[in-house]
Backbone as a printed PyTorch tensor [residue, N CA C, xyz], in Angstrom:
tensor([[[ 10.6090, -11.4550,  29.2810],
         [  9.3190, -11.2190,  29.8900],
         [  8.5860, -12.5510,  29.9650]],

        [[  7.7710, -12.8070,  31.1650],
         [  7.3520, -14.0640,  31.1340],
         [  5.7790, -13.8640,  31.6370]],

        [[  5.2990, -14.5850,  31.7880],
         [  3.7090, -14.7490,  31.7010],
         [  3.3120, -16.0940,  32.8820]],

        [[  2.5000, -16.0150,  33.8140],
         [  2.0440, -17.5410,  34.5450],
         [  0.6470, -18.0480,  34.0680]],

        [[  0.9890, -19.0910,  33.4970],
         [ -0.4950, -19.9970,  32.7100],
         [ -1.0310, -20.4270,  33.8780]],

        [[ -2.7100, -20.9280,  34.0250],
         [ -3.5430, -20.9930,  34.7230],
         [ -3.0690, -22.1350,  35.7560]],

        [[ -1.5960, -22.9310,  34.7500],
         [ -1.4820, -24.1940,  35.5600],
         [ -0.2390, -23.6540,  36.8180]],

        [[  0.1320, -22.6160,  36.1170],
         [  1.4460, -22.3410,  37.4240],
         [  2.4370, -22.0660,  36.4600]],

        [[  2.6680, -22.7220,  35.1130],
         [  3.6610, -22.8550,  34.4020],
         [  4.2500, -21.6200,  34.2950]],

        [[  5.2550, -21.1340,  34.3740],
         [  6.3020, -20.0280,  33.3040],
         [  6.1550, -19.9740,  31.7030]],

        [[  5.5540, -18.8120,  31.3160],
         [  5.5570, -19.0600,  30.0220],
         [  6.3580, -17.9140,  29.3260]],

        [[  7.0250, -17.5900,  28.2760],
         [  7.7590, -16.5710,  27.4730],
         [  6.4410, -16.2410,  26.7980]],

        [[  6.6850, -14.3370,  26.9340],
         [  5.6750, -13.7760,  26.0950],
         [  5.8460, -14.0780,  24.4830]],

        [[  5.1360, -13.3060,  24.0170],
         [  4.9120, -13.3980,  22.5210],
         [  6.3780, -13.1710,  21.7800]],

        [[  7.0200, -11.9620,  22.2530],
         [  8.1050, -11.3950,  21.8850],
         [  9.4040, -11.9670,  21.9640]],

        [[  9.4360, -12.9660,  22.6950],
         [ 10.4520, -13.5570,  22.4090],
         [ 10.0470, -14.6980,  22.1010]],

        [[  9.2340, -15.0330,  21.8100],
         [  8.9190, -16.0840,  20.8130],
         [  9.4960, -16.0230,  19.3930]],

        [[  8.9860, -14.5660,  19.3190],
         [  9.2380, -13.9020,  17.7130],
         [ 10.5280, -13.6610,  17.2100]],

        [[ 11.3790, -13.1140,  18.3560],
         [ 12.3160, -12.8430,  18.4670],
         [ 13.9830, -13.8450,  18.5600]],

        [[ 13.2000, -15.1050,  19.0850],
         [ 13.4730, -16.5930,  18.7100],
         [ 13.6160, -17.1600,  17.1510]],

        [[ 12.2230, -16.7250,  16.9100],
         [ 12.1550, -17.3790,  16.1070],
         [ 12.8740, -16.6020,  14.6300]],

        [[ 13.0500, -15.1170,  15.0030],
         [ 13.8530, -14.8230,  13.9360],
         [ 15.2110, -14.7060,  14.3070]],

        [[ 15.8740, -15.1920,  14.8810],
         [ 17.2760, -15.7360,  14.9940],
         [ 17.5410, -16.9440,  14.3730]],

        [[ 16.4940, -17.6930,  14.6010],
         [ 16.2080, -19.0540,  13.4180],
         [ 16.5650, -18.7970,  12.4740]],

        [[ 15.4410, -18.2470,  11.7970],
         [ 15.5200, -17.4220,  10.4390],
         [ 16.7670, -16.9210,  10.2980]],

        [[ 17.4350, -16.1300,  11.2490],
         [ 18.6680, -15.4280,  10.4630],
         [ 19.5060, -16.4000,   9.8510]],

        [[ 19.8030, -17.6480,  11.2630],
         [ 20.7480, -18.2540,  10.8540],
         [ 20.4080, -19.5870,   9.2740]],

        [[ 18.8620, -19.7890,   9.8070],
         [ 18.4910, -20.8470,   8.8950],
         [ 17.6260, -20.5140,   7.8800]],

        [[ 16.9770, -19.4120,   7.5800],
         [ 15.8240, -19.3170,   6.8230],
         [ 14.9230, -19.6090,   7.5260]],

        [[ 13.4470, -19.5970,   6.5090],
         [ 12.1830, -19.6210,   7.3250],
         [ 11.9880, -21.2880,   8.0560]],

        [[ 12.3850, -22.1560,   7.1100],
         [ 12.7210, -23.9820,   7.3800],
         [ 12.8490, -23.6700,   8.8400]],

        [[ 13.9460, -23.1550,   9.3240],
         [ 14.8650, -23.2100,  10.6520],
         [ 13.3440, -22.4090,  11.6280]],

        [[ 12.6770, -22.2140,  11.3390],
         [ 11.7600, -21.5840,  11.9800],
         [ 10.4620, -22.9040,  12.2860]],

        [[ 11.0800, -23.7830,  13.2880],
         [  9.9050, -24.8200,  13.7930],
         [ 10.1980, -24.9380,  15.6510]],

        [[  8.5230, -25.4540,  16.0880],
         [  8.5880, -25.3380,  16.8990],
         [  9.5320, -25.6210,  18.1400]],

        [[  9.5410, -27.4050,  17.9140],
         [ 10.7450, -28.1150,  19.1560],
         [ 12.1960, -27.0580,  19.0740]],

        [[ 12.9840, -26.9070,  17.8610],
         [ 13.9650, -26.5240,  18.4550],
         [ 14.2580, -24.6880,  18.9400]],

        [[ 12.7790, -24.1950,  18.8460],
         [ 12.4680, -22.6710,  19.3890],
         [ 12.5050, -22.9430,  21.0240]],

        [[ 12.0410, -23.9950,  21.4450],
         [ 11.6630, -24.1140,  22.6890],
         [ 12.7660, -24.6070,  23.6780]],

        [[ 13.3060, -25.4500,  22.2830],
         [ 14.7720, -25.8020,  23.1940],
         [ 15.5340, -24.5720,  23.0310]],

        [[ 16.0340, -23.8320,  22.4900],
         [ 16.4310, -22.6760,  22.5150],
         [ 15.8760, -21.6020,  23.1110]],

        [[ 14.9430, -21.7480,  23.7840],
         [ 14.8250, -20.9120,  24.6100],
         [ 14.6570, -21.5570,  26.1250]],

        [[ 14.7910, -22.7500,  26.0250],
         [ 14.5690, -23.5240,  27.5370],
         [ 13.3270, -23.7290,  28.0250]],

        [[ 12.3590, -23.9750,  27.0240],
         [ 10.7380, -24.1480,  27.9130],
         [ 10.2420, -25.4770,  27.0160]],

        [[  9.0910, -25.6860,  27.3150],
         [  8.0830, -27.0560,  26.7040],
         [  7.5040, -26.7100,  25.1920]],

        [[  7.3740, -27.3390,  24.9750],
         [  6.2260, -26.6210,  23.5560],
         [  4.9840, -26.1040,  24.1670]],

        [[  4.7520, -26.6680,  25.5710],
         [  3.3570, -25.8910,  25.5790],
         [  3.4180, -24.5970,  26.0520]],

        [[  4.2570, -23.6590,  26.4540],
         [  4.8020, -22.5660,  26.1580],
         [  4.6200, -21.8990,  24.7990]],

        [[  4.7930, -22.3560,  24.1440],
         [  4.6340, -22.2170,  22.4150],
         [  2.9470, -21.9600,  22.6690]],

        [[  2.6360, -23.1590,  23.0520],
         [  1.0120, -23.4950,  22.4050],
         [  0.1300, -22.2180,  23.2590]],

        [[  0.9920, -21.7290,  24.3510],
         [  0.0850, -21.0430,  25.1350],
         [ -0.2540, -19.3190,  24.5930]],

        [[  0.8850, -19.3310,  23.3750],
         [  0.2650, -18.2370,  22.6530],
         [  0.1960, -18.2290,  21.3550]],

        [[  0.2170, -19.4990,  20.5460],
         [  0.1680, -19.4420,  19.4070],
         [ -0.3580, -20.9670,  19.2960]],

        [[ -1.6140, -20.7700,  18.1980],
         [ -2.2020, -22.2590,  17.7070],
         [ -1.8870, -22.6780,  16.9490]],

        [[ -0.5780, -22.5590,  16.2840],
         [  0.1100, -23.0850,  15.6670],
         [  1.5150, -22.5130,  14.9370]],

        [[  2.0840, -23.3480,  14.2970],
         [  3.5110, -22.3090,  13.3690],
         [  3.2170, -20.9400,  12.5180]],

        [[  1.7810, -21.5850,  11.7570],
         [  1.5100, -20.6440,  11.2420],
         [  0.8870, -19.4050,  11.7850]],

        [[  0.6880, -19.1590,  13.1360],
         [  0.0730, -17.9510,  13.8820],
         [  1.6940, -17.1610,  14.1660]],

        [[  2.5550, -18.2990,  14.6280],
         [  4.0760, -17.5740,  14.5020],
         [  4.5060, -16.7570,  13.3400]],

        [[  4.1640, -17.6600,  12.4340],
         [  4.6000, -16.5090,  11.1170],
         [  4.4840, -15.1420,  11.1400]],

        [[  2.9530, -15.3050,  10.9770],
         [  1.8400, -14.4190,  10.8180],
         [  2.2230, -13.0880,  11.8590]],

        [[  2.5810, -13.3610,  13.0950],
         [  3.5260, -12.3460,  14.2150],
         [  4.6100, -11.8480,  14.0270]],

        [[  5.4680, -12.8410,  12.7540],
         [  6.9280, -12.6210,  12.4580],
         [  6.5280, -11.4170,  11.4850]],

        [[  5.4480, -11.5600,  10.6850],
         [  5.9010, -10.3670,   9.2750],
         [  4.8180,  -9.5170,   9.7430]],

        [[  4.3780,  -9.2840,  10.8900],
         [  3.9730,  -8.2110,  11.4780],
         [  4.9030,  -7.2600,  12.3280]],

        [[  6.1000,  -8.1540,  12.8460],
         [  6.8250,  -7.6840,  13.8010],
         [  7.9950,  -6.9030,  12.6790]],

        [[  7.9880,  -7.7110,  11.2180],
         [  9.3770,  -7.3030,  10.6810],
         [  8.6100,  -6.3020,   9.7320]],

        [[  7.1840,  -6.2300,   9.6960],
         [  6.7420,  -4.4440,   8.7850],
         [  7.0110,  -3.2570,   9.7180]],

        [[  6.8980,  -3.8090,  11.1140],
         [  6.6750,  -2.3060,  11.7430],
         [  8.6000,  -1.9210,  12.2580]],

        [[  9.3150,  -3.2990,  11.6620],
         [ 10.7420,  -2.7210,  12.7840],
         [ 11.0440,  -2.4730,  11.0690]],

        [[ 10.8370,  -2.6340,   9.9690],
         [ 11.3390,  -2.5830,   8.5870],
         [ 11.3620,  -1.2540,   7.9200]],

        [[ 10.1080,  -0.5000,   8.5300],
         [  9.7390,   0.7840,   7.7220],
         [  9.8120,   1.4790,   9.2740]],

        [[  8.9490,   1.6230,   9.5260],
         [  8.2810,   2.6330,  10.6480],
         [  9.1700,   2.9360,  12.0030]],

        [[  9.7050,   2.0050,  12.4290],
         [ 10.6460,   2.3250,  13.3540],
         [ 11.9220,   2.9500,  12.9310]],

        [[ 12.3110,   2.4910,  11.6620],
         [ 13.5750,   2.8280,  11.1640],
         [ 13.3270,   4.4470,  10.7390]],

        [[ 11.9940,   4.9500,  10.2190],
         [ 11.8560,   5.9770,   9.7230],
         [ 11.9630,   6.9420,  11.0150]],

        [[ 11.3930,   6.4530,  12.1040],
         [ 11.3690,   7.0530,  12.8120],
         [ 12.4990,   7.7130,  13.3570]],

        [[ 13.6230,   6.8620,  12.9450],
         [ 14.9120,   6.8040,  13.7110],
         [ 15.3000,   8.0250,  13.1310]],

        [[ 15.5000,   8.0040,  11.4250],
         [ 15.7130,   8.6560,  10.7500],
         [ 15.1110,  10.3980,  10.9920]],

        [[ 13.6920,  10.2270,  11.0290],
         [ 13.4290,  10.9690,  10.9470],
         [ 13.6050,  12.0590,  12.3580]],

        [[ 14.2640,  11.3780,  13.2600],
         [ 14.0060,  12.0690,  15.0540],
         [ 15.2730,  13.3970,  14.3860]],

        [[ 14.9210,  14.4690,  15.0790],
         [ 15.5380,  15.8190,  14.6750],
         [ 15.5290,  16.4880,  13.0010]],

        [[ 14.5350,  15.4240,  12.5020],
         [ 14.2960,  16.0160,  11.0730],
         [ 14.1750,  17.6010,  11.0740]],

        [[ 13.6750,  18.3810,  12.2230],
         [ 13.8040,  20.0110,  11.4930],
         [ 15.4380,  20.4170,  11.3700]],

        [[ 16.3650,  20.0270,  11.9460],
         [ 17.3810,  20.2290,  11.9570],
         [ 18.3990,  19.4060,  10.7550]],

        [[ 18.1070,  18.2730,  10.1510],
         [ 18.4540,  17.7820,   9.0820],
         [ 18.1290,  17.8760,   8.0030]],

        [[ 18.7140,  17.9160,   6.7140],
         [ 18.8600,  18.0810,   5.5390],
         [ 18.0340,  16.6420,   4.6570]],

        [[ 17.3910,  17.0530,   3.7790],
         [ 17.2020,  15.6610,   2.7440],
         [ 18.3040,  14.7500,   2.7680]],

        [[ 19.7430,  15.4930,   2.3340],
         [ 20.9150,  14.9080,   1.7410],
         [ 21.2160,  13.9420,   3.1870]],

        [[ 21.4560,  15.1300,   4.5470],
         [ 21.9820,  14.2570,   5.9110],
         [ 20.7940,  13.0450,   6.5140]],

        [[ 19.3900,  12.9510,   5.6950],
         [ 18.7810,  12.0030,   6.2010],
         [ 18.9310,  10.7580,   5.1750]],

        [[ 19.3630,  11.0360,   4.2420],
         [ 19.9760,   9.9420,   3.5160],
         [ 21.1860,   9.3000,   3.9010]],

        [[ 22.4410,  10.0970,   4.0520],
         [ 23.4070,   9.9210,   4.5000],
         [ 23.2630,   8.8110,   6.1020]],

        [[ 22.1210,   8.7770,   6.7500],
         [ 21.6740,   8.5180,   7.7400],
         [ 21.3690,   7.1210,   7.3670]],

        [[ 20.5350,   6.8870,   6.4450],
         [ 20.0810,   5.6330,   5.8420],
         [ 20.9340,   4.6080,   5.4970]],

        [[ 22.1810,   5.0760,   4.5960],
         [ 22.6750,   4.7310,   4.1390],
         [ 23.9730,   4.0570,   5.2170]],

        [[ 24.0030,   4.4750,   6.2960],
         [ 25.0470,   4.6100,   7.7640],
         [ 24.1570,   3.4300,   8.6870]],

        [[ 22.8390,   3.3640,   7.8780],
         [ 21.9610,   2.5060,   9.0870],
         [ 22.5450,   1.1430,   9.1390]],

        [[ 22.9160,   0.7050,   8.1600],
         [ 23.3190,  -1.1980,   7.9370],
         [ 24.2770,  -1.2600,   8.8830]],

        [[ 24.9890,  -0.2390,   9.0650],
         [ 26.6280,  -0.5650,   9.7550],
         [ 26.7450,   0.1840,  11.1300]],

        [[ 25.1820,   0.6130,  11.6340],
         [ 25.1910,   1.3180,  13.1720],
         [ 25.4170,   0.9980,  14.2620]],

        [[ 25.0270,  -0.5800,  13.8910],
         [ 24.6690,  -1.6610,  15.6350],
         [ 25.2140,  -2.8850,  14.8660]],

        [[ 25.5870,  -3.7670,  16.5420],
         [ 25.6710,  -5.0750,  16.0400],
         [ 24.8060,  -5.7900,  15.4540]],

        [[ 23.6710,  -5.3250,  15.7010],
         [ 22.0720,  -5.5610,  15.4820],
         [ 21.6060,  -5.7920,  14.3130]],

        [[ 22.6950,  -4.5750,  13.3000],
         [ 22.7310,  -4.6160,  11.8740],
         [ 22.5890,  -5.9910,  10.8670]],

        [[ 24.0860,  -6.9420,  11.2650],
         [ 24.1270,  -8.1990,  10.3770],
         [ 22.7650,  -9.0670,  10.9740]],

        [[ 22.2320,  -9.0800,  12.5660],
         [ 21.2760,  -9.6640,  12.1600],
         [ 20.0010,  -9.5130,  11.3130]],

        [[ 19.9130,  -8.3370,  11.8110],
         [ 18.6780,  -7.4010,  10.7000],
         [ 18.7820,  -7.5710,   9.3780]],

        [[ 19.8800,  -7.4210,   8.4930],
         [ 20.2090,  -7.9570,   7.1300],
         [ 19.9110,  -9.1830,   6.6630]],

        [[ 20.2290, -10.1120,   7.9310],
         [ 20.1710, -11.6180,   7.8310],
         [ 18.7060, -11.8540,   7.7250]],

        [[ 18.0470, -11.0920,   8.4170],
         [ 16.5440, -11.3290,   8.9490],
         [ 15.6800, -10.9250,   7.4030]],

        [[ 16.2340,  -9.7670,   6.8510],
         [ 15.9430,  -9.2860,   5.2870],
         [ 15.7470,  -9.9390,   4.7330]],

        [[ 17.2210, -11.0280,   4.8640],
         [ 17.2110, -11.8070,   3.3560],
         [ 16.3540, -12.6530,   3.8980]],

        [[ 16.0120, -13.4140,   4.8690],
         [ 15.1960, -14.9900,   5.1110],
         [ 13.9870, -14.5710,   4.8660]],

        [[ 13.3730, -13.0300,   5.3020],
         [ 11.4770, -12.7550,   5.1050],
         [ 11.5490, -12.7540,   3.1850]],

        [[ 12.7780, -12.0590,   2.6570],
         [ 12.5920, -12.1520,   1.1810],
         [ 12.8580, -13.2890,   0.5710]],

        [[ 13.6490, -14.1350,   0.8460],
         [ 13.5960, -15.4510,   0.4840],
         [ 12.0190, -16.1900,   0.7820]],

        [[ 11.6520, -16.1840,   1.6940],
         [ 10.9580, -16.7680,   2.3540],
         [  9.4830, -16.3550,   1.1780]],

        [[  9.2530, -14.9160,   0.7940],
         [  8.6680, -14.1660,   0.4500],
         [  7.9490, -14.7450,  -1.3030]],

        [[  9.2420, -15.3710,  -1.8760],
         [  9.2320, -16.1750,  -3.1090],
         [  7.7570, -17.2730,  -3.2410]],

        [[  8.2390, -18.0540,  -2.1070],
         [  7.1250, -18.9880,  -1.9440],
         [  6.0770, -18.9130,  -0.5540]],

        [[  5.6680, -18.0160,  -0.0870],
         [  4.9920, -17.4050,   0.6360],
         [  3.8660, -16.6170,   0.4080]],

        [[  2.4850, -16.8600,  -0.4590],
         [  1.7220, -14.7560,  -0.3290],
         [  1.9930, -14.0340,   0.6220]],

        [[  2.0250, -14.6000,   1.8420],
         [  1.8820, -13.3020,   2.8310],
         [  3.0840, -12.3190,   2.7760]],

        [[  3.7960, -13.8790,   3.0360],
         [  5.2170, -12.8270,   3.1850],
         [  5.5290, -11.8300,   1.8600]],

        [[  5.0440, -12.5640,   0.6870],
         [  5.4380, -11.6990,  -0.2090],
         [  4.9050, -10.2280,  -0.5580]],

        [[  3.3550, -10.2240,   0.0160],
         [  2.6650,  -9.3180,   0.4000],
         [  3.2900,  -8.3760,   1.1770]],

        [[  3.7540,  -8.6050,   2.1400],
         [  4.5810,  -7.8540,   3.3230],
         [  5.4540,  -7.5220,   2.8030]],

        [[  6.3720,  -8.2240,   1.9270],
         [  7.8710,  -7.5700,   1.5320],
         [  7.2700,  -6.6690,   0.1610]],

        [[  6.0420,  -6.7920,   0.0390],
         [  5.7930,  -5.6450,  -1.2070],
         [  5.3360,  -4.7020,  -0.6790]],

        [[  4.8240,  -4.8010,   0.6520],
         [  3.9100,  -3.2990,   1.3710],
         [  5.5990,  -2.5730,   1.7430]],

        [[  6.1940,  -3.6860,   2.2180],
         [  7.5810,  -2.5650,   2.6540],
         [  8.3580,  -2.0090,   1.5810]],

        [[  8.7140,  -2.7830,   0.5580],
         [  9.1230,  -1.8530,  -0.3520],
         [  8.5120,  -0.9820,  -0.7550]],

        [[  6.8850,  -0.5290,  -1.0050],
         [  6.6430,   0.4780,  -1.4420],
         [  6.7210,   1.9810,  -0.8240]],

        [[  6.6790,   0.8800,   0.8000],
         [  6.6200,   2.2850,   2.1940],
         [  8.3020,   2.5750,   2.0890]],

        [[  9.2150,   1.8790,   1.3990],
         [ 10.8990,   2.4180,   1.2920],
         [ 10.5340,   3.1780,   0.2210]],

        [[ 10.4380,   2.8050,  -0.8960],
         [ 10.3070,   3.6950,  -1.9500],
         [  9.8360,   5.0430,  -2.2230]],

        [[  9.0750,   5.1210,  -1.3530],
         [  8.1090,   6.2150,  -1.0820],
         [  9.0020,   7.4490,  -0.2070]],

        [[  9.4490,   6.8320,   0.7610],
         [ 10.3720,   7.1950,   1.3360],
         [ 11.5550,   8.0890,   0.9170]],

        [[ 11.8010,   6.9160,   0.0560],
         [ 13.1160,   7.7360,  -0.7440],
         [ 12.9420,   8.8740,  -1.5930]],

        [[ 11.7490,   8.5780,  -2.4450],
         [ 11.3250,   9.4760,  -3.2960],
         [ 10.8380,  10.5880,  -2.9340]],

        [[ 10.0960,  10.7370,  -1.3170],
         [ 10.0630,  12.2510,  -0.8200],
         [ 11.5620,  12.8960,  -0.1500]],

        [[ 12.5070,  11.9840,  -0.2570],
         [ 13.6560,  12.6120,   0.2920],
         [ 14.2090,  13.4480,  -0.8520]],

        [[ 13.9220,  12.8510,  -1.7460],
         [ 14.8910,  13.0850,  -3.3150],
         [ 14.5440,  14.3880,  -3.3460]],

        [[ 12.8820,  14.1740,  -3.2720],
         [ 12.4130,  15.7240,  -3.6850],
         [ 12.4120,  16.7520,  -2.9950]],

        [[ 12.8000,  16.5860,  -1.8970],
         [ 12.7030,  17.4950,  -1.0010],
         [ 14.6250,  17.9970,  -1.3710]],

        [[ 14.8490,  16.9870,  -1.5130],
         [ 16.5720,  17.8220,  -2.1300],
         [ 16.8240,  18.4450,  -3.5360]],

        [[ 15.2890,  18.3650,  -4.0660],
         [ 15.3080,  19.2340,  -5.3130],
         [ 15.4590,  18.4570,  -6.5430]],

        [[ 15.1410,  16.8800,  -6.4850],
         [ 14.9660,  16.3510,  -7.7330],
         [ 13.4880,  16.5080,  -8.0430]],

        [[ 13.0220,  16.5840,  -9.4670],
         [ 11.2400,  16.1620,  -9.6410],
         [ 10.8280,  15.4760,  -9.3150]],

        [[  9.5190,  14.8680,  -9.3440],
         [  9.0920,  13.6200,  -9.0150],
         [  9.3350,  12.3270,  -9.8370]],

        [[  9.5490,  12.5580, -11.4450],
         [ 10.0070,  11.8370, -12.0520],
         [ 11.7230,  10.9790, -11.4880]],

        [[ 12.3580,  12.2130, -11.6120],
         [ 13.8260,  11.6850, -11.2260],
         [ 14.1050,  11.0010,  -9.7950]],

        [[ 13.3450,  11.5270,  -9.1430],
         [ 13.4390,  11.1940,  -7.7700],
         [ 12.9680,   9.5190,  -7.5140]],

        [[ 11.6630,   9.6190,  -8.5530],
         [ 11.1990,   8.0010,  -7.8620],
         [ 12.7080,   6.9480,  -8.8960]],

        [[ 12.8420,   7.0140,  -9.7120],
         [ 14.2820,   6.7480, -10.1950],
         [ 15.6260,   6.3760,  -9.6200]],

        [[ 16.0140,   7.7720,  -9.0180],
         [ 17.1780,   7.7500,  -8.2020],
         [ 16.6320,   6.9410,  -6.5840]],

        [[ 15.1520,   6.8550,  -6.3880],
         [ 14.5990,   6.2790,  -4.8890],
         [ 14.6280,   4.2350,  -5.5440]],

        [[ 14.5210,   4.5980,  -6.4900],
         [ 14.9260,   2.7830,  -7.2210],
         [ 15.9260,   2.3830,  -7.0420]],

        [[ 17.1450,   3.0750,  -7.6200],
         [ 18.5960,   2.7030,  -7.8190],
         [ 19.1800,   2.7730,  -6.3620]],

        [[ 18.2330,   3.6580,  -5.1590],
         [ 19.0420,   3.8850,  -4.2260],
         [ 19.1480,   2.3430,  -2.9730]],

        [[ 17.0880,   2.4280,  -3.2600],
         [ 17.4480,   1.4990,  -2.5430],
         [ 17.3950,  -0.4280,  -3.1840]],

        [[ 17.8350,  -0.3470,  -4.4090],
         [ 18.2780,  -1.4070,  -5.1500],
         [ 20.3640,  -1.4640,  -4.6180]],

        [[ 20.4010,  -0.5190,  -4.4340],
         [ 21.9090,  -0.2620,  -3.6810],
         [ 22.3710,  -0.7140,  -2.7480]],

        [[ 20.9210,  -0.4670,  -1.6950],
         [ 21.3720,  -0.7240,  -0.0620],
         [ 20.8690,  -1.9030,  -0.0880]],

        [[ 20.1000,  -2.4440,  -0.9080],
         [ 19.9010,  -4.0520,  -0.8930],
         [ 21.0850,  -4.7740,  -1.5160]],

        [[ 21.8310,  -4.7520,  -2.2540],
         [ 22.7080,  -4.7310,  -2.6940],
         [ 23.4080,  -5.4560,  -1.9530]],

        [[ 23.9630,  -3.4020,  -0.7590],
         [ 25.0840,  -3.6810,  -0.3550],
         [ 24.8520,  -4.9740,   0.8420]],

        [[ 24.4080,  -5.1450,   1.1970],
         [ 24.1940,  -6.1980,   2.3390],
         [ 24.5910,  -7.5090,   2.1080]],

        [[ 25.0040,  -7.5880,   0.5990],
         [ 24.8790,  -8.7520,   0.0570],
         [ 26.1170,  -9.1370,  -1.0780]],

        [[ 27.0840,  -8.0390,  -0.7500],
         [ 27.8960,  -8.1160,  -1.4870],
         [ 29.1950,  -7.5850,  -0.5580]],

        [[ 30.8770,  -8.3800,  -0.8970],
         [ 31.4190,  -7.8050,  -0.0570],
         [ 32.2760,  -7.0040,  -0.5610]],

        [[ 32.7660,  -5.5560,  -0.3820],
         [ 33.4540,  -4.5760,  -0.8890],
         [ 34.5630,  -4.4040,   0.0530]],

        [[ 35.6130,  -4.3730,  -0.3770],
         [ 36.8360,  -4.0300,   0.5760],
         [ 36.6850,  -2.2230,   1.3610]],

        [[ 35.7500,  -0.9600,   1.0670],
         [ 35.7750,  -0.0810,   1.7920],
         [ 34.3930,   0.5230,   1.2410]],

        [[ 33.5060,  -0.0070,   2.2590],
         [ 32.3600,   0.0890,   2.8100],
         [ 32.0710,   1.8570,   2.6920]],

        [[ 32.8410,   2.5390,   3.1090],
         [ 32.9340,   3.9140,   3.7800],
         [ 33.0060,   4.6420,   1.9890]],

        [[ 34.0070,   4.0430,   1.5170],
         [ 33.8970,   5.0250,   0.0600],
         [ 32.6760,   4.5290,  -0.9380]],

        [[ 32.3270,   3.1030,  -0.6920],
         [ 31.0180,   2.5930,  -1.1450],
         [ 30.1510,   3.4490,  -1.3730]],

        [[ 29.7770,   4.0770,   0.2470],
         [ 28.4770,   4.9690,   0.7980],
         [ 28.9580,   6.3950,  -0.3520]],

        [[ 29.9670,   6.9990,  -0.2220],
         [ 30.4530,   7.8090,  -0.6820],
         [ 29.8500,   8.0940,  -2.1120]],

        [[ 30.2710,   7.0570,  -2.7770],
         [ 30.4840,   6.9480,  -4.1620],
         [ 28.6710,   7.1190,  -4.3370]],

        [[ 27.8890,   5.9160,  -3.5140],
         [ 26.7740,   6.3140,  -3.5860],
         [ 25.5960,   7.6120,  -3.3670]],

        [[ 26.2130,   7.9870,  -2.2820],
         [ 25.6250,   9.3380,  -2.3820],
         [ 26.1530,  10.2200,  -3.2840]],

        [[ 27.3600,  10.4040,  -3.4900],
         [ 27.5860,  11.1130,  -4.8160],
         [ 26.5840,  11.1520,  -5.9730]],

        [[ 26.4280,   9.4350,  -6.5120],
         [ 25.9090,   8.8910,  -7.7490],
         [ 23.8940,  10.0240,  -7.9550]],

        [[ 24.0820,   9.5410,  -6.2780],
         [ 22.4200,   9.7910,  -6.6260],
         [ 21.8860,  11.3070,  -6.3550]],

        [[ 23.5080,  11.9060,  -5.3430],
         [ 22.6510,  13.3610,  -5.0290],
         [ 23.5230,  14.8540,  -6.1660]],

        [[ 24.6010,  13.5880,  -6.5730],
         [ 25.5870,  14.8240,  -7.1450],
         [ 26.6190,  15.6590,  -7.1290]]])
C-alpha cells in the first residue's frame, strides 16, 4: 500500500514499515531494526520513513502495538471462530497446532523471541510482553475451567501450558506431533 506526499513522492504506508521492520527483528533482533537498511529493503529514501514516523522510536512504539493486537487478540479470535461448536479440550488442541499452521509460524516465533529479548532492556516492550502474557494466561485459565479444572488448578496447568508452548518454539524435538500429544495429555488427562 502506498501513499503520495505533498511533493509527488511514493511513500509505503505505516504497515509495511512495521512489517519491515519486524522481519529485521526476526532475522536480527531489535539492533537489526534501524532506519537506512529498512528503506533499502524496501526500495525507498529515508524520507519515506520520515513521512510517517519522527523517529525510530515512533517505529517501535507501532511495532509493540502491532505485535499486542496480532499476539493475543487476533490469535484468540482465530481460536475462538466456531467456539459454540468446540470443546475447551479442541480449543486447546487448536492452540497448541497454532505454531506449526502457516509458514508464517517460524516467523511469528522469531518475532516472539526478538519483542522478548528486546523486552529485557526495554520498559515498554517489557510492559507489552507482560500485558500479553497476562491476556495468554487468562486465556488459558478460562479454557482449563471451562474443561472442569478449579480455578486454582487451572491457573497452574494455564502456567505450565503456556511455559510449554514457549518452550516448544525454542527447542528442537525429533516428533513435534507426539510432543503436542504428550502435552495435552499432561495437562488435560
Amino acid at each position: 500500500m502506498s501513499e503520495t506526499s505533498p511533493s509527488g513522492a511514493t511513500n509505503l504506508d505505516v504497515a509495511a514499515w512495521v512489517e519491515a521492520a519486524f522481519d529485521a527483528m526476526a532475522e536480527g533482533g531489535i539492533d537489526a531494526v534501524r532506519v537506512d537498511p529498512l528503506a533499502k529493503r524496501l526500495g525507498v529514501t529515508r524520507g519515506s520513513f520520515y513521512w510517517h514516523f519522527a523517529d525510530r522510536d515512533a517505529l517501535y512504539l507501532a511495532m509493540l502495538k502491532h505485535w499486542r493486537e496480532g499476539a493475543s487478540y487476533l490469535v484468540y479470535a482465530r481460536v475462538e471462530r466456531g467456539a459454540d461448536s468446540k470443546s475447551p479440550a479442541e480449543r486447546l488442541d487448536t492452540l497448541l497446532s497454532l505454531p506449526y499452521s502457516s509458514p508464517r509460524s517460524a516467523r511469528a516465533a522469531a518475532i516472539e523471541l526478538g519483542v522478548r529479548l528486546w523486552a529485557r532492556r526495554d520498559k515498554r516492550a517489557a510492559k507489552a510482553v507482560r500485558h500479553i502474557d497476562r491476556v495468554r494466561m487468562d486465556y488459558f485459565q478460562k479454557l482449563l475451567m471451562q474443561h472442569g479444572l478449579d480455578k486454582d488448578q487451572a491457573r497452574k496447568r494455564a502456567f505450565l501450558f503456556y511455559a510449554a508452548l514457549m518452550a516448544e518454539a525454542l527447542l528442537f524435538v525429533d516428533n513435534r506431533d507426539q510432543t503436542r500429544v504428550d502435552l495435552r495429555e499432561a495437562l488435560l488427562g
